[in-house]
C-alpha positions in Angstrom: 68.1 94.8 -22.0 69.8 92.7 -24.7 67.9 91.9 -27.8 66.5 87.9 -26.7 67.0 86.9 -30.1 66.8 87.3 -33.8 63.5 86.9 -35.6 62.5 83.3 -37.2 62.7 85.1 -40.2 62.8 88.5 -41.8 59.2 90.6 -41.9 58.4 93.6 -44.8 57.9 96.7 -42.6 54.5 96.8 -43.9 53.8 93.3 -42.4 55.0 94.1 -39.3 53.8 97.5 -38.7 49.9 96.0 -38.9 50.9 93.1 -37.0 52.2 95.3 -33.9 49.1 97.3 -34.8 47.1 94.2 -34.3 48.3 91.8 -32.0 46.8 93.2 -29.2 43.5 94.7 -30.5 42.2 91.7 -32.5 42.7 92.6 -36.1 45.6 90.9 -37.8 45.1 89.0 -41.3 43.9 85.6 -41.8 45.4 83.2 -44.2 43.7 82.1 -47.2 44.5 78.6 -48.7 41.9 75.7 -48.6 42.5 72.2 -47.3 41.0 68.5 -48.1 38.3 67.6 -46.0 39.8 65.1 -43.0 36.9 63.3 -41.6 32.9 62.7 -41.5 30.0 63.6 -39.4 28.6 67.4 -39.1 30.6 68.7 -36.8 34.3 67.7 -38.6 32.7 68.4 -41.7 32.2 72.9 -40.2 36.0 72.1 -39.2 37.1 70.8 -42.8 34.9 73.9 -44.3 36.0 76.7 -42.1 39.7 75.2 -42.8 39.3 75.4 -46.5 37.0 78.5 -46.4 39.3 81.6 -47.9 41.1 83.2 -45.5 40.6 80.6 -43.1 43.0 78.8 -40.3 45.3 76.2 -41.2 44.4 74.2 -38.1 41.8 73.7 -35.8 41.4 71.9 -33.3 37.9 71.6 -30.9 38.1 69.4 -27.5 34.4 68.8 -26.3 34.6 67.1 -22.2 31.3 65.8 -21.0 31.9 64.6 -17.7 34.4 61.6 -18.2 34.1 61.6 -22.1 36.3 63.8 -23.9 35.9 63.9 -27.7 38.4 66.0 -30.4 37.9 67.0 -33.9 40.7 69.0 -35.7 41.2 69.2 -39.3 44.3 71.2 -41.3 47.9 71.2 -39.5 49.8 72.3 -36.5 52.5 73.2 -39.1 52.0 74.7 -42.6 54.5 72.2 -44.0 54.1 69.0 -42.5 51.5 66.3 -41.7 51.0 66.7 -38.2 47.4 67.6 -36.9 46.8 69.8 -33.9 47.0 67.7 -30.3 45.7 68.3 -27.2 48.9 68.9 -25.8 50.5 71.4 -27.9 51.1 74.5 -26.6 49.4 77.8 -27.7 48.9 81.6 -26.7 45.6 82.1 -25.4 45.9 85.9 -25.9 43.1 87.4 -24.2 41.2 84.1 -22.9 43.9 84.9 -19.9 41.9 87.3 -18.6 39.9 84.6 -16.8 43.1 83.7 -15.2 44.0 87.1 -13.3 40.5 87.0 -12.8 40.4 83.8 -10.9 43.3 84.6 -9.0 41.3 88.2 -8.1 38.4 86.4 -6.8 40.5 84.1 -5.3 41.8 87.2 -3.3 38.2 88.2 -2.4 37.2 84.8 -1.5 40.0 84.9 1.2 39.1 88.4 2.3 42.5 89.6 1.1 40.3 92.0 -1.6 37.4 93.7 -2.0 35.2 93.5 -5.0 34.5 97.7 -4.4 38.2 98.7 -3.5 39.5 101.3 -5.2 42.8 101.8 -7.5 43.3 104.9 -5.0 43.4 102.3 -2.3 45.4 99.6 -3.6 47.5 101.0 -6.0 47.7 105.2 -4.5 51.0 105.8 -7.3 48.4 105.3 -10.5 47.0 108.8 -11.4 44.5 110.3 -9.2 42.1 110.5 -12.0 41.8 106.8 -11.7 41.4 106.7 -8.2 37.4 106.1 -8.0 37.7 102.7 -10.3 37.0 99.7 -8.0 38.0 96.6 -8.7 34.7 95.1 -10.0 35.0 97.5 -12.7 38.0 96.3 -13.7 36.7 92.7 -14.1 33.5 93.7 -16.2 35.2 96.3 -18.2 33.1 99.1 -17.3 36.5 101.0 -15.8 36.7 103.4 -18.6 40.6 103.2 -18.0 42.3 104.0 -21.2 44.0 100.9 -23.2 47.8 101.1 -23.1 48.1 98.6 -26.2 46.6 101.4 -28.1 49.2 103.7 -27.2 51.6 105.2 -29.9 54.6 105.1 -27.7 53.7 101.2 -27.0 53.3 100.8 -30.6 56.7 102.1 -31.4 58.7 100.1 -29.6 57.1 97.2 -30.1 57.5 97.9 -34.2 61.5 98.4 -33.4 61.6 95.1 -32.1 59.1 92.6 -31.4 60.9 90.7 -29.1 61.3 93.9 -26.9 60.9 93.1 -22.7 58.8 95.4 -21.6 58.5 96.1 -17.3 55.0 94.1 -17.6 53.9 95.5 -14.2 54.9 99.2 -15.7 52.3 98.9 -18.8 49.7 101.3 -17.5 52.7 103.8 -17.7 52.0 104.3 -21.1 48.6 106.0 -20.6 49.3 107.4 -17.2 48.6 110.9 -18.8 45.3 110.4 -20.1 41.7 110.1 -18.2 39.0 107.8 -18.0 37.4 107.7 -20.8 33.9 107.7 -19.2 32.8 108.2 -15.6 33.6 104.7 -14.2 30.5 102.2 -14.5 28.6 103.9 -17.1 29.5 102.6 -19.6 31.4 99.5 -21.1 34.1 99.2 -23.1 36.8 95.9 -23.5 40.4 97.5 -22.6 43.5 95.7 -21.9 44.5 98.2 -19.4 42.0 96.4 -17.0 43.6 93.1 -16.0 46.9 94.9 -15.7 45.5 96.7 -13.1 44.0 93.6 -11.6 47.0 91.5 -11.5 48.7 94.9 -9.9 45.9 95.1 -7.1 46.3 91.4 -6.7 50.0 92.0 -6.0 49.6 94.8 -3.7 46.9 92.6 -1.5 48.9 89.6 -1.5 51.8 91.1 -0.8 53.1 88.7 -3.8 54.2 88.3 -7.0 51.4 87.5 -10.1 53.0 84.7 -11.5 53.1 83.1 -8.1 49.7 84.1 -7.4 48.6 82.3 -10.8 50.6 79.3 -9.5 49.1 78.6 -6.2 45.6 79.9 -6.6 44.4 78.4 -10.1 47.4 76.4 -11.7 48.8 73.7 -8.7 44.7 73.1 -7.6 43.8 72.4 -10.9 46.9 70.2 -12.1 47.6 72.7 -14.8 51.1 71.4 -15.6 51.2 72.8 -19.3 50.2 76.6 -18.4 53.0 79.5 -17.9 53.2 82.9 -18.3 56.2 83.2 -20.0 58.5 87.3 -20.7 59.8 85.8 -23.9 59.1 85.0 -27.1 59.1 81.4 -27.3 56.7 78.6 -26.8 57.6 75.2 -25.4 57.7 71.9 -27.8 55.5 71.1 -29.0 53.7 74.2 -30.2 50.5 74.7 -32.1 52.0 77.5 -34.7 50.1 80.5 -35.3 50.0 82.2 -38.9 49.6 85.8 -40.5 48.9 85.9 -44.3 49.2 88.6 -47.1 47.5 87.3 -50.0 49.0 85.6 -52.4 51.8 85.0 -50.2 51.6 81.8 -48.5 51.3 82.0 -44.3 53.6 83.5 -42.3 54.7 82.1 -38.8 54.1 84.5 -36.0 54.0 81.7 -33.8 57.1 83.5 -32.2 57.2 87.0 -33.7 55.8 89.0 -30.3 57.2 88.3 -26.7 55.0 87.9 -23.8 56.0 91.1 -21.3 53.7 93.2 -23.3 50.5 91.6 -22.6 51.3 89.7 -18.8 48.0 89.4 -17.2 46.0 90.8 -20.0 46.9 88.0 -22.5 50.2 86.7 -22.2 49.7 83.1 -21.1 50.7 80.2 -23.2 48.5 76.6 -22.4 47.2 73.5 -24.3 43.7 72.8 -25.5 43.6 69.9 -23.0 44.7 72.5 -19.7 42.8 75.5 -20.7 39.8 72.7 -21.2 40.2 72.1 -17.4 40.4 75.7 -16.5 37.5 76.4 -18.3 35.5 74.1 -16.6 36.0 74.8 -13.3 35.7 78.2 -13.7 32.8 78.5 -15.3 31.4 76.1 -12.3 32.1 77.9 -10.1 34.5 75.7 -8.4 37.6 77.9 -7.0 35.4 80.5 -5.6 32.6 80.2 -2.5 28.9 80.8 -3.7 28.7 84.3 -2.4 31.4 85.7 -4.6 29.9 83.8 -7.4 26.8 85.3 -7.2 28.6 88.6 -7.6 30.6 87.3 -10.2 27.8 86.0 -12.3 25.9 89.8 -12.4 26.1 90.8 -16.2 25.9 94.0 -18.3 25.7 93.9 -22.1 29.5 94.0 -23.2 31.1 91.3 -26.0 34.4 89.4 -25.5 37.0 90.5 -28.1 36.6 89.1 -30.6 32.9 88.5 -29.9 32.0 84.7 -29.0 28.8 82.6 -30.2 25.2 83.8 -29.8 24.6 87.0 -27.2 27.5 88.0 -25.5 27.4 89.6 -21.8 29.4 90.7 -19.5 30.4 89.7 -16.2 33.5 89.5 -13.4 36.1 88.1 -16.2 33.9 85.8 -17.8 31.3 86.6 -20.3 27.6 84.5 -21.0 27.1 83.4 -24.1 23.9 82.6 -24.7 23.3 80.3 -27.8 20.0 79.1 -29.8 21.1 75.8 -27.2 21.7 77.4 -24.2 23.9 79.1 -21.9 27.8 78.4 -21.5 30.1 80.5 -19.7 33.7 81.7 -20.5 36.0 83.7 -22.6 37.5 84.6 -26.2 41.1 85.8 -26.8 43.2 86.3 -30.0 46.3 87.9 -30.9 48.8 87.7 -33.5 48.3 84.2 -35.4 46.1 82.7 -32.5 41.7 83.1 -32.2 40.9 81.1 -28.9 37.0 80.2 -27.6 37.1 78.5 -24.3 33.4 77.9 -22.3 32.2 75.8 -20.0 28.3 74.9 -18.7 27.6 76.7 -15.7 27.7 73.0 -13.3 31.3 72.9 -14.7 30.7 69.1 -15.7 30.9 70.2 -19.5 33.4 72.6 -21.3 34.6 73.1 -25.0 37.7 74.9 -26.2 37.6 75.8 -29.8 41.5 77.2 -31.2 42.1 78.3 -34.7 45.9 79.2 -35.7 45.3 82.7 -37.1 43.5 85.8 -36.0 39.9 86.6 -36.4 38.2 90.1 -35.8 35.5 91.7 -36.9 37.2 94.6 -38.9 40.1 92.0 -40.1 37.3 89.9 -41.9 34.2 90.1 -40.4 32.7 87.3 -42.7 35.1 84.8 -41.2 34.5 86.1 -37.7 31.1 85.2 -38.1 31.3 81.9 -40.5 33.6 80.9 -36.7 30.5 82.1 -34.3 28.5 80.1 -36.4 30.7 77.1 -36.0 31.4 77.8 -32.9 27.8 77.9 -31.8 27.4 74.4 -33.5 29.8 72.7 -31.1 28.2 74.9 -28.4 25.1 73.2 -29.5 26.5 69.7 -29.2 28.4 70.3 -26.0 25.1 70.7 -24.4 23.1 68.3 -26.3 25.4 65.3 -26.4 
């Protein structure tokens, strides 16, 4: 297939080759510059710090809904360059937070009897290696499949160094580990893997008898009135776009708002939204509202197991969603990041409250672990006032 496109501008080899070694597993650099402080009160004043804090984001932007009242705080910019703050309506990559999408549409599927929370990979999906064959599809969804993680793959790697903007066959991803076993005897143990909601979108498929995308469409995205969410093969991100940045210290940020294409991540982290759509997601699904009690119930059964990167307070695991329980309280939902994006998105478990926190560069743990936890901190904070307010 055709190169899409050339690159918004050129990229040391050094640069890229730990951005492709990154932007899937959580570990890409953070900028460091500092901002002026944009507005009063506690909660804008963690924003303004976190901003100016070295190595921090230049924007934020935090949407708090509490039944009919929605509040925002945001400090820094959508754009290193301009004035403009972050909005509720520009569009961003959620990275990883989309694995409560294919998860929804998944228990959507068992909901209507279509799936089964214990079918097997050798049931649905019979051409994936027999090795795999015992992992069930609840598995899958609480990441205790043990399936190897094709983003860690060399031969992924490679081409995705070459070129960035390469179109991979998203629904051929788990061919890149297809030669390697579990790495653990399914449910034993956890372990966060990428490989997992490929396979779930590919089981949803094979149910269905339907294509993902349109899956996504009709089971979460057309009930909910989620006009600004896609899952996109390319590279590019509708106008207006929150911009996502990379930094190498002392050089200023880098845009990777547009470096990577979408095909490589699909159903594992591909989908690009808005703070204000992925705030309505969030809430409904941590309420429980597109799936009957019963499946629920099953959904809601936890083992230990963080999100990646880990979210605020305790982190546990359970059918695509995590619990996070805070010094506050309990909210339900999901992390994600990936190259120039760290995404929080949690709701109350009646659904009636929900935050979604986005900074515009990526946090991890072994990227800089003392900003990772200066943002759980914050993060728990608005937690905090989400359920207090």
């Amino acid at each position: 297939m055709p190169h899409p496109g050339p690159h918004p501008r050129p990229w040391s080899r050094p640069l890229l080759a730990l951005l492709v070694a990154t932007a899937l597993a959580g570990l890409a650099p953070a900028p460091a510059q500092a901002r002026p402080p944009q507005g009063e009160g506690p909660l804008q004043r963690r924003l303004d710090e976190l901003v100016a804090t070295a190595g921090g984001p230049p924007g934020v932007i935090a949407v708090l809904r509490r039944g009919g009242r929605t509040e925002v705080l945001r400090s820094g910019v959508a754009e290193v360059g301009t004035a403009r703050p972050p909005r509720t309506t520009d569009h961003m990559r959620i990275a990883s937070a989309a694995k409560a999408f294919s998860g929804a549409v998944a228990l959507g599927l068992v909901d209507q009897g279509l799936l089964g929370l214990d079918d097997t990979l050798a049931e649905r999906l019979p051409d994936l290696p027999a090795a795999w064959g015992a992992v069930t599809l609840r598995q899958l969804l609480n990441h205790t499949s043990g399936l190897p993680d094709y983003s860690d793959a060399p031969a992924f790697r490679e081409i995705l160094g070459a070129d960035p903007h390469h179109v991979f066959e998203s629904r051929c991803l788990l061919d890149f580990v297809a030669d390697q076993p579990l790495n653990f005897t399914p449910g034993t143990a956890y372990r966060y893997s990428n490989s997992d909601n490929i396979a779930v979108a590919l089981m949803a498929e094979a149910a269905s008898g339907e294509r993902y995308e349109d899956l996504l469409r009709t089971v979460v995205q057309q009930p909910l009135g989620l006009r600004r969410t896609s899952l996109p093969q390319g590279y590019r991100l509708p106008e207006p776009y929150l911009h996502g940045y990379a930094v190498q210290p002392p050089e200023a940020p880098e845009d990777v708002s547009t470096l990577f294409g979408a095909s490589g991540s699909w159903a594992s982290g591909g989908i690009v939204s808005t703070p204000e759509d992925l705030g309505t997601f969030i809430g409904a699904y941590a309420g429980g509202r597109l799936i009957a009690p019963a499946v629920r119930a099953q959904q809601l059964t936890f083992v230990d197991g963080a999100s990646e990167p880990a979210g605020p307070g305790r982190n546990e695991a359970g059918l695509a969603i995590f619990r996070y329980t805070t010094r506050c309280g309990v909210v339900y939902g999901h992390t994600g990041n990936t190259a120039g994006y760290t995404q929080l998105a949690v709701g109350t478990p009646d659904g009636r409250r929900s935050l979604t926190f986005s900074v515009t560069t990526q946090v991890s743990e072994r990227s800089n672990a003392a900003l990772l936890a200066e943002l759980r901190d914050v993060q728990e904070d608005f937690v905090c006032a989400l359920l207090r307010g």
